[in-house]
Every structure is written in C-alpha cells, then in structure tokens.
C-alpha positions in Angstrom: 0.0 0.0 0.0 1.4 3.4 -0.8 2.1 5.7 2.1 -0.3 9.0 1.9 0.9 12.0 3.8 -1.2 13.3 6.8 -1.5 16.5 4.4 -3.5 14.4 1.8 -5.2 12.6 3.8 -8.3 14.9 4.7 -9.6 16.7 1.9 -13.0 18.7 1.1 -14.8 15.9 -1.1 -15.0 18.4 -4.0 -11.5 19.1 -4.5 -10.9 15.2 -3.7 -13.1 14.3 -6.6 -12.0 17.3 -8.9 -8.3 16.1 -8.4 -9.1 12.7 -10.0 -10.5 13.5 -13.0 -7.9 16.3 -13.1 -5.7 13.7 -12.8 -7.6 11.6 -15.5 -7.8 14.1 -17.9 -3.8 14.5 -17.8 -3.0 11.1 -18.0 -5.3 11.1 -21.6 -2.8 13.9 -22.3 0.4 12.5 -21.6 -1.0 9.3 -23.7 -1.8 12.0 -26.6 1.1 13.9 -27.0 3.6 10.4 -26.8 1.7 8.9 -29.2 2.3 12.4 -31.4 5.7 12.3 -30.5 5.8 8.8 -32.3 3.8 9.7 -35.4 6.5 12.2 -36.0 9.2 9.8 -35.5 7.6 7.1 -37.7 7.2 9.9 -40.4 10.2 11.1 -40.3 12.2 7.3 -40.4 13.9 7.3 -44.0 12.6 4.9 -46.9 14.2 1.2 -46.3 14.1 1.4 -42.6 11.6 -0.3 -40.1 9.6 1.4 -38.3 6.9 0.3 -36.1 3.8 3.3 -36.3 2.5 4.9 -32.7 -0.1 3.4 -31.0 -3.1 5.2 -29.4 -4.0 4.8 -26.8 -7.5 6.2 -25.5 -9.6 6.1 -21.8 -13.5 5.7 -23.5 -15.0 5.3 -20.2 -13.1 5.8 -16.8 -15.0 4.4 -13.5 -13.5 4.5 -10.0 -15.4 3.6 -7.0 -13.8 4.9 -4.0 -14.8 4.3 -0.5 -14.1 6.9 2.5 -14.8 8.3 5.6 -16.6 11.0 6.1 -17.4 13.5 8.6 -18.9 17.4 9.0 -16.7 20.1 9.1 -17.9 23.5 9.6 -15.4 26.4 8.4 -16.2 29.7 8.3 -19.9 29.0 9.3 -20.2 27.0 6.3 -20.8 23.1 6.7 -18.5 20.8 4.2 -17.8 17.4 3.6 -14.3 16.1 4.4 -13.1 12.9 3.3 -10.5 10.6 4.1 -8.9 7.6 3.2 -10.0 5.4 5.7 -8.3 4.2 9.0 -7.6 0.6 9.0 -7.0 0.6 12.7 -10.0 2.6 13.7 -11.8 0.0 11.4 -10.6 -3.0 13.3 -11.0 -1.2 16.5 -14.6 -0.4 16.2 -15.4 -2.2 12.9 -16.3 -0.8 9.7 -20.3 -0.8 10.1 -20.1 1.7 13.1 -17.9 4.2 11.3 -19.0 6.9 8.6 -18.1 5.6 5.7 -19.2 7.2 1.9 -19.0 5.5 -1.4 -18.4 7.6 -4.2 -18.2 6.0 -7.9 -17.4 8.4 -10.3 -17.5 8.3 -14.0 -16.0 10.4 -16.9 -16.7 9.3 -20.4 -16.3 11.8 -23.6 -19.6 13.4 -24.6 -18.8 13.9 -28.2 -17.6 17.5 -29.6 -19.9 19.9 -28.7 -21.9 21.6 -31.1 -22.1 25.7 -31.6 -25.0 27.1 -33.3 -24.1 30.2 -35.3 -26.3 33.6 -33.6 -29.1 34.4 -35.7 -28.8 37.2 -37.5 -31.1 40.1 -38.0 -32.4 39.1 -41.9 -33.5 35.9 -39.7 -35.1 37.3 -36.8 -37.4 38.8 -39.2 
C-alpha cells in the first residue's frame, strides 16, 4: 500500500473528486502527445528502414469507486464534507459498520464534440 501523507489525507470531497479527474484528464494527455511524438518519428524514419507506427492509446469510459470516511466540518460558518482515506486501525478497533463511511463512484466518459449554433442574425429574426 502506498504511504499517503497526513496533508493528503483529509480533503474537502469536492477538490478530492476534482483532483481525480484532473488527474484523469492529464493522464489522456500524456497518452496524446507520446503517441504524437511517435507519429512524427515514424514519419520522419527514411525509406528502407523499419519502423513500427505509434499506437493510441484512448480512456472511452473511466470508473473508479472509492470508498471513504466521512465527517462534518464547519469552516467559516459554512458546513463541508471532508473525506478521508480510511483508518484501518479505527476500522478493526470499532469495525467498519459503526464508522462513517461514503461510497463515491465516479464516471467520466467523452460526450462527443460539442456543437455551436451560429447567432441568428437580424435578416432571420425577421
């Protein structure tokens, strides 16, 4: 298991959940421009010499359940939803029914490009 610092391990659910598919989105990117960077190399490999042509590679549908725990935190008279990763020891301790836990399962799939549908103009409106 991968160490997570103390820092990390309480966040506002929002930014928790914005950070993955922040995270998501820039692996897609990363994938993008290597595969790029291996078109050009593939076009630019002189006549008579093997090449093998990029791969690419694409996330159509991402899904990540993620369980936490979860508690109430009011700042600045404003209730918000922390999360955490959650603590193995309080979950042996007490067991994992008696603590607040949250399932999230979040989804990110491409929608397609979005259309844009010109502004009428005046000869039209009349």
């Amino acid at each position: 298991m991968t160490h997570v610092p103390s820092s990390e391990r309480n966040q506002e659910l929002g930014r928790l959940l914005g950070n993955t598919v922040a995270q998501i989105v820039e692996a897609q990117q990363r994938l993008d421009r290597y595969a790029l960077e291996r078109r050009q190399a593939y076009q630019e490999t002189p006549p008579g010499q093997l090449a093998l042509p990029p791969l690419w590679y694409l996330f159509r549908r991402v899904a990540i359940d993620i369980e936490l725990s979860a508690r109430i935190h009011n700042r600045d008279s404003q209730p918000r939803l922390q999360a955490a990763i959650p603590n193995r020891v309080s979950q042996a301790v007490f067991g994992r029914e008696r603590l607040s836990n949250l399932r999230v399962a979040l989804i990110i799939e491409p929608q397609g490009p979005l259309t844009l549908v010109p502004p009428q103009t005046t000869e039209e409106s009349e």
